[in-house]
DRENDO-1510 file (C-alpha; in Angstrom, 1 decimal, always signed):
<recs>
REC; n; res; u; v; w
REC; 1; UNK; +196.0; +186.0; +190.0 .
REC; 2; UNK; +197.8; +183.8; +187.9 .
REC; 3; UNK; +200.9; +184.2; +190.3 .
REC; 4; UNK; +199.0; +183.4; +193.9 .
REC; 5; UNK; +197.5; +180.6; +191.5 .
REC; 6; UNK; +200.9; +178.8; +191.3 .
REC; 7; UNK; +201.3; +178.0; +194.9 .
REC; 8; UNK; +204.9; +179.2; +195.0 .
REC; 9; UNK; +204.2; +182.5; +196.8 .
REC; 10; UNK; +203.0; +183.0; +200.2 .
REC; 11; UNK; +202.0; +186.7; +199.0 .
REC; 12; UNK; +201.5; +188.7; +196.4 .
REC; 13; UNK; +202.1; +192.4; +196.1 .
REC; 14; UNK; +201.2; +195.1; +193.9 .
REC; 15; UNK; +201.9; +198.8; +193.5 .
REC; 16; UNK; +200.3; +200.9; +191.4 .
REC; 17; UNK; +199.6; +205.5; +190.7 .
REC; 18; UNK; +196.3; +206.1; +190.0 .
REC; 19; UNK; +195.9; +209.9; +188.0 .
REC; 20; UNK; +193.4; +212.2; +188.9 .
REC; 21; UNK; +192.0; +213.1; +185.6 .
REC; 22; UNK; +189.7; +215.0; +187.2 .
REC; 23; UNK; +186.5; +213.5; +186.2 .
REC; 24; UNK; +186.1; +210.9; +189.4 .
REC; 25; UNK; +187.8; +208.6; +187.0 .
REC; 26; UNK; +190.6; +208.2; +189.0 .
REC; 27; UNK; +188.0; +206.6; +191.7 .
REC; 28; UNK; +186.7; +203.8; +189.3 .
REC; 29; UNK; +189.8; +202.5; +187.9 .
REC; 30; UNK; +191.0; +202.5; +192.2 .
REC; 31; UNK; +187.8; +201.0; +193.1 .
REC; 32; UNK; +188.0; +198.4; +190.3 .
REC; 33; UNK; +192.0; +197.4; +191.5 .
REC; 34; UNK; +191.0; +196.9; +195.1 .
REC; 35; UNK; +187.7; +194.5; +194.0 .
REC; 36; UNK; +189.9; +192.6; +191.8 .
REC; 37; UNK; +192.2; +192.2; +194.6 .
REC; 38; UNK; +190.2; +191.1; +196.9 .
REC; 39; UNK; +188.5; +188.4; +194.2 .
REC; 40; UNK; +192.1; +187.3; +194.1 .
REC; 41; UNK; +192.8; +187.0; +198.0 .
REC; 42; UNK; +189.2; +185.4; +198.4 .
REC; 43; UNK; +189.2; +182.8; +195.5 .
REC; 44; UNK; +193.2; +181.8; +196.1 .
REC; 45; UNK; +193.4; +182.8; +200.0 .
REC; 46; UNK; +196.8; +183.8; +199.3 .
REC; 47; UNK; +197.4; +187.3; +200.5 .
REC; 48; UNK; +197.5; +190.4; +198.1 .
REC; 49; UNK; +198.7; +194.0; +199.6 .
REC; 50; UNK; +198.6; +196.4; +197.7 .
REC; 51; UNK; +200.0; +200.4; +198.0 .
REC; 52; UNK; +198.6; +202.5; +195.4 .
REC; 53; UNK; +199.5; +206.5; +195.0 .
REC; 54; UNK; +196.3; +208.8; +194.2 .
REC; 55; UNK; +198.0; +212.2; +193.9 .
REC; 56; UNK; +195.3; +214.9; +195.0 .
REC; 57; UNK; +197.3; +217.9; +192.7 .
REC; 58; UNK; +197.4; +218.0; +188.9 .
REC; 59; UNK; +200.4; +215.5; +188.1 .
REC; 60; UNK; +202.8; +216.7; +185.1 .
REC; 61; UNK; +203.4; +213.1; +183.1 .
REC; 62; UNK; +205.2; +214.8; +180.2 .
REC; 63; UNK; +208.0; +214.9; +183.4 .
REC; 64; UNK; +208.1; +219.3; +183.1 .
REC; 65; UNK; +208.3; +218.7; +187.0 .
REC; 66; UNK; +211.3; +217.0; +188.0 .
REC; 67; UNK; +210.7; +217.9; +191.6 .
REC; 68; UNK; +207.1; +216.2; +191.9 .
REC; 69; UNK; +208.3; +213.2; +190.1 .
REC; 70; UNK; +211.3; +213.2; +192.9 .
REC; 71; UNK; +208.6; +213.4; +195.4 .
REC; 72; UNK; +206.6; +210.8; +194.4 .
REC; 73; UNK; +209.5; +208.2; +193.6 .
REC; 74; UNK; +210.9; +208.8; +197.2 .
REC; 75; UNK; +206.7; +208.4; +198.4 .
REC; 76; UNK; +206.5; +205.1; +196.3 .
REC; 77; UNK; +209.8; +203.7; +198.0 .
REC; 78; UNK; +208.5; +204.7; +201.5 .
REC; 79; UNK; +205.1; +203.1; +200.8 .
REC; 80; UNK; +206.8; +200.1; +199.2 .
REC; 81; UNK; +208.9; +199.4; +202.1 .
REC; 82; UNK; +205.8; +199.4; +204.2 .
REC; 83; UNK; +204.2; +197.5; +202.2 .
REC; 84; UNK; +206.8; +194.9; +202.5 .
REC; 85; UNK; +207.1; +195.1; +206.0 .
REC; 86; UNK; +203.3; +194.8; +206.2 .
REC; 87; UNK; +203.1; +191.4; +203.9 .
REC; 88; UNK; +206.3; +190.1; +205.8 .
REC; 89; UNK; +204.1; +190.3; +209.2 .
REC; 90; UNK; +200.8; +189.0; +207.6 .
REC; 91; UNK; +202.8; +185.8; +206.2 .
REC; 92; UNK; +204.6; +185.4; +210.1 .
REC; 93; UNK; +200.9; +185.5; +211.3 .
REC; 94; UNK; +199.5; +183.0; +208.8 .
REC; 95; UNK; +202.4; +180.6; +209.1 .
REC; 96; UNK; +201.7; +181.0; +212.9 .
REC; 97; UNK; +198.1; +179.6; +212.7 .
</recs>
C-alpha cells in the first residue's frame, strides 16, 4: 500500500507460498492476501498482481527435500516471469486509455 501510495510506480507486484497446514488455514491467510490486495488496487487504482504458490502436498520447511524445494523455486521463477509479463501488458493497456 504504502508503495502504490507514492505515485512512483505504475504497479505493484507481490509474490507470496501459502502452506497447507492442513487445517483450511492455508485458505484464510490466501483469502485475507487477495482482499487486501484488492483494497489496495481499489483505494490507490494503481494495479497489484499478485502470484502466490499453494502447494496441495505436505511441504518439508526444515529443507529434508531438496528436490521439492528445487521444484518450487523453478515454479516460483516461471510464475514470476508471468507475472511480470502480465503487469507489463496491464500498464501498456492503462497507459493506452
Amino acid at each position: 500500500k504504502k508503495l502504490a501510495m507514492t505515485n512512483n510506480y505504475d504497479a505493484v507486484c507481490c509474490s507470496g507460498f501459502v502452506v497447507d497446514g492442513g487445517i483450511y488455514r492455508h485458505e484464510f491467510v490466501a483469502q485475507s492476501i487477495l482482499d487486501g490486495i484488492m483494497q489496495v488496487n481499489l483505494k490507490t487504482g494503481v494495479p497489484v498482481m499478485s502470484a502466490v504458490l499453494t502447494p496441495k502436498d505436505e511441504f518439508k520447511e526444515d529443507g529434508s527435500d531438496p528436490a521439492q524445494h528445487q521444484f518450487f523455486a523453478e515454479h516460483m521463477t516461471i510464475k514470476g516471469k508471468e507475472l511480470a509479463q502480465a503487469t507489463h501488458e496491464i500498464i501498456k493497456t492503462l497507459k493506452s486509455i
